[in-house]
KENU-56788 format. One record per residue (C-alpha): x, y, z; residue in one letter; residue number from 0. Coordinates in nm, 2 decimals, always signed. Example, Ala and Ser with C-alpha at 12.3 -4.5 7.8 and 13.67 -1.06 7.14 Angstrom:
       X       Y       Z  r    k
   +1.23   -0.45   +0.78  a    0
   +1.37   -0.11   +0.71  s    1
% end
This chain:
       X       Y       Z  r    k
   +2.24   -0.67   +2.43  x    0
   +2.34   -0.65   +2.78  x    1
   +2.06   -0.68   +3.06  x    2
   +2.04   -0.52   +3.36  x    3
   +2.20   -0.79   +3.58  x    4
   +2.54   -0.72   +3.29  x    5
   +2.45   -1.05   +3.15  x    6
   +2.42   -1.10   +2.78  x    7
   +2.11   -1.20   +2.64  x    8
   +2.12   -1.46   +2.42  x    9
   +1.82   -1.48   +2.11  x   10
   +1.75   -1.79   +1.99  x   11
   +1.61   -1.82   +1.62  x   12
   +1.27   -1.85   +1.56  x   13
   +1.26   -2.21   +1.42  x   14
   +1.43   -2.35   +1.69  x   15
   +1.18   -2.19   +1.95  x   16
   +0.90   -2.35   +1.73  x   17
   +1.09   -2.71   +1.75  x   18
   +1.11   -2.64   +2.15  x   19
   +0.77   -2.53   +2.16  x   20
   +0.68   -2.86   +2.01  x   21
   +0.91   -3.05   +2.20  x   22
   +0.81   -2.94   +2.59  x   23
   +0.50   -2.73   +2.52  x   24
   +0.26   -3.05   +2.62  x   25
   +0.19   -3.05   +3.02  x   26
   -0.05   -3.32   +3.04  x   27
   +0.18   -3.60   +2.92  x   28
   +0.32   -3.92   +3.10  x   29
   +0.72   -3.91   +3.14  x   30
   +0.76   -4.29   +3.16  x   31
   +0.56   -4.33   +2.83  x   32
   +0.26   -4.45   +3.00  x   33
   +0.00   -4.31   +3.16  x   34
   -0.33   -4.41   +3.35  x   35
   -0.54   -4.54   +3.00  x   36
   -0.30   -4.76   +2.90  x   37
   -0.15   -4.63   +2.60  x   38
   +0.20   -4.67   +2.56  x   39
   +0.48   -4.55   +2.38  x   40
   +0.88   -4.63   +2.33  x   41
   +1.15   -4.50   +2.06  x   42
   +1.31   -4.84   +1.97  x   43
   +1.71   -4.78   +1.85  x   44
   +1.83   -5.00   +1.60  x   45
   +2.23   -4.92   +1.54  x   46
   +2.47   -5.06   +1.31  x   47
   +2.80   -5.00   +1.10  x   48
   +2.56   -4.84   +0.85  x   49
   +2.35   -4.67   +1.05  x   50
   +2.08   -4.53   +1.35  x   51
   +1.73   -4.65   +1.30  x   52
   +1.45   -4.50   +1.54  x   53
   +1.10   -4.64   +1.54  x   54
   +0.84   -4.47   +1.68  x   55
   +0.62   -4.72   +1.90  x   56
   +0.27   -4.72   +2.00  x   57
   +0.07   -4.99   +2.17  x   58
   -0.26   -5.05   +2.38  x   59
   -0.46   -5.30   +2.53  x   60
   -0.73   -5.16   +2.42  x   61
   -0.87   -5.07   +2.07  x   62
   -0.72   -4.70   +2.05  x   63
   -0.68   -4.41   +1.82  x   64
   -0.50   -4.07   +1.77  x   65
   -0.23   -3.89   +1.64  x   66
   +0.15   -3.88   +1.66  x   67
   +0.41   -3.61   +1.64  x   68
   +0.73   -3.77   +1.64  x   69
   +1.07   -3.49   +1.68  x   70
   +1.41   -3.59   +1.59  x   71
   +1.71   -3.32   +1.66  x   72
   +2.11   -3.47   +1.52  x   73
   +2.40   -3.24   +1.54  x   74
   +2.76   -3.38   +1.49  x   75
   +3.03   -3.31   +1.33  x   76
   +2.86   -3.45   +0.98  x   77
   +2.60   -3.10   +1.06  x   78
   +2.27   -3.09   +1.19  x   79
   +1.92   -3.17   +1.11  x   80
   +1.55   -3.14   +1.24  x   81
   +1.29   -3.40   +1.14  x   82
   +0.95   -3.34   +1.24  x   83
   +0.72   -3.63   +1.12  x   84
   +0.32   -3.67   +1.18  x   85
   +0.02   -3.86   +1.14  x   86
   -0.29   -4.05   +1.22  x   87
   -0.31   -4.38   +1.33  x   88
   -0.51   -4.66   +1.51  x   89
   -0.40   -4.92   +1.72  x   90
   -0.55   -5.25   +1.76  x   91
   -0.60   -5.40   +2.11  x   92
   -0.27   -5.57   +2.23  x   93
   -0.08   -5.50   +1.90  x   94
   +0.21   -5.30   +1.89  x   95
   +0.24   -5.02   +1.59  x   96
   +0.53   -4.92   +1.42  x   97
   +0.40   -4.48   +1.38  x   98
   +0.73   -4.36   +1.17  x   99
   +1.10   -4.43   +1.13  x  100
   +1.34   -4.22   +1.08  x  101
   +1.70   -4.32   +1.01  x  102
   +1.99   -4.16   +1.06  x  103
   +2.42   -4.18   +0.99  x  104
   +2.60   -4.42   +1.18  x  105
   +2.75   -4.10   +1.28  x  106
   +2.46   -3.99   +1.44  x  107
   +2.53   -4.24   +1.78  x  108
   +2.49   -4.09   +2.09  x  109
   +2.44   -3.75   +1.87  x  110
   +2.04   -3.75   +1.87  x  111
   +1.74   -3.64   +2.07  x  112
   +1.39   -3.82   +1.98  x  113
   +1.06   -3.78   +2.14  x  114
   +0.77   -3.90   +2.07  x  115
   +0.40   -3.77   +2.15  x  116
   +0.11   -3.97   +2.12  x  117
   -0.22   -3.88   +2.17  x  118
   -0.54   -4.07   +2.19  x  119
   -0.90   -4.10   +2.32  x  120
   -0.72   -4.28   +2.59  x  121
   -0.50   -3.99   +2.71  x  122
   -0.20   -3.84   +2.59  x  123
   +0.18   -3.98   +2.65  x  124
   +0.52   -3.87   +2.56  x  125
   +0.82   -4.09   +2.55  x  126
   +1.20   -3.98   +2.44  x  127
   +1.53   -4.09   +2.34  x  128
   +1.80   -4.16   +2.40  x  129
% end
C-alpha cells in the first residue's frame, strides 16, 4: 500500500508487535539496570564451542520481591526463535538470584537480543543484552 508521501508502508505481524510491545512498552524502567531502590539486574553471557548461555540476574541489598519477564529474540542463518520466559521470585538481602536461563547455539554469538524486566516493591528495572 503506498501512503501519501509515495512511501510503502510496511505491516508487521501481529506476534512480533506483541514481542515489541513487551519489549519497549515499560516507561518507568532504569536503563543502566538499576534504579533509585536498589534493585539490580544484569544478563550474564556464558559462550563456548558448544554454546550461548544467558542468565537472567537479579540482586538487592535489601530483602525484595517481584516478578520477571525475561525476552530473548535469535535470528541467524540456523533460523529464528522467540523465547519469552516468566516468573515470581524473591530475593534475599545481598544475594544474587539466578531468575531463568535460557541457552542457545554456539551459532547464536553476536546473533541475540535479551532483556530483562524486573519488577519489585522496590521499583521496577530493565537491563539488556548484548
Amino acid at each position: 500500500m503506498l501512503l501519501r508521501s509515495g512511501a510503502l508502508k510496511k505491516t508487521i505481524p501481529v506476534p512480533c508487535v506483541a514481542l515489541l510491545a513487551l519489549w519497549f512498552g515499560h516507561s518507568a524502567t532504569a536503563p543502566a539496570g538499576e534504579n533509585s531502590m536498589n534493585v539490580q539486574c544484569r544478563i550474564q553471557t556464558t559462550e563456548n564451542s558448544n554454546f550461548v548461555r544467558l542468565d537472567a540476574i537479579a540482586v538487592s541489598p535489601v530483602t525484595a520481591a517481584g516478578t520477571y519477564r525475561f525476552l530473548v529474540l535469535k535470528r541467524n542463518t540456523s533460523g529464528s526463535s522467540q523465547n519469552l520466559q516468566s516468573g515470581r521470585f524473591a530475593l534475599m538481602a545481598g544475594h544474587e538470584e539466578i531468575l531463568t536461563t535460557v541457552v542457545l547455539e554456539a551459532a547464536a554469538h553476536n546473533a541475540y537480543e535479551a532483556s530483562l524486566e524486573v519488577e519489585s516493591d522496590k521499583g521496577t528495572v530493565t537491563c539488556t543484552a548484548p
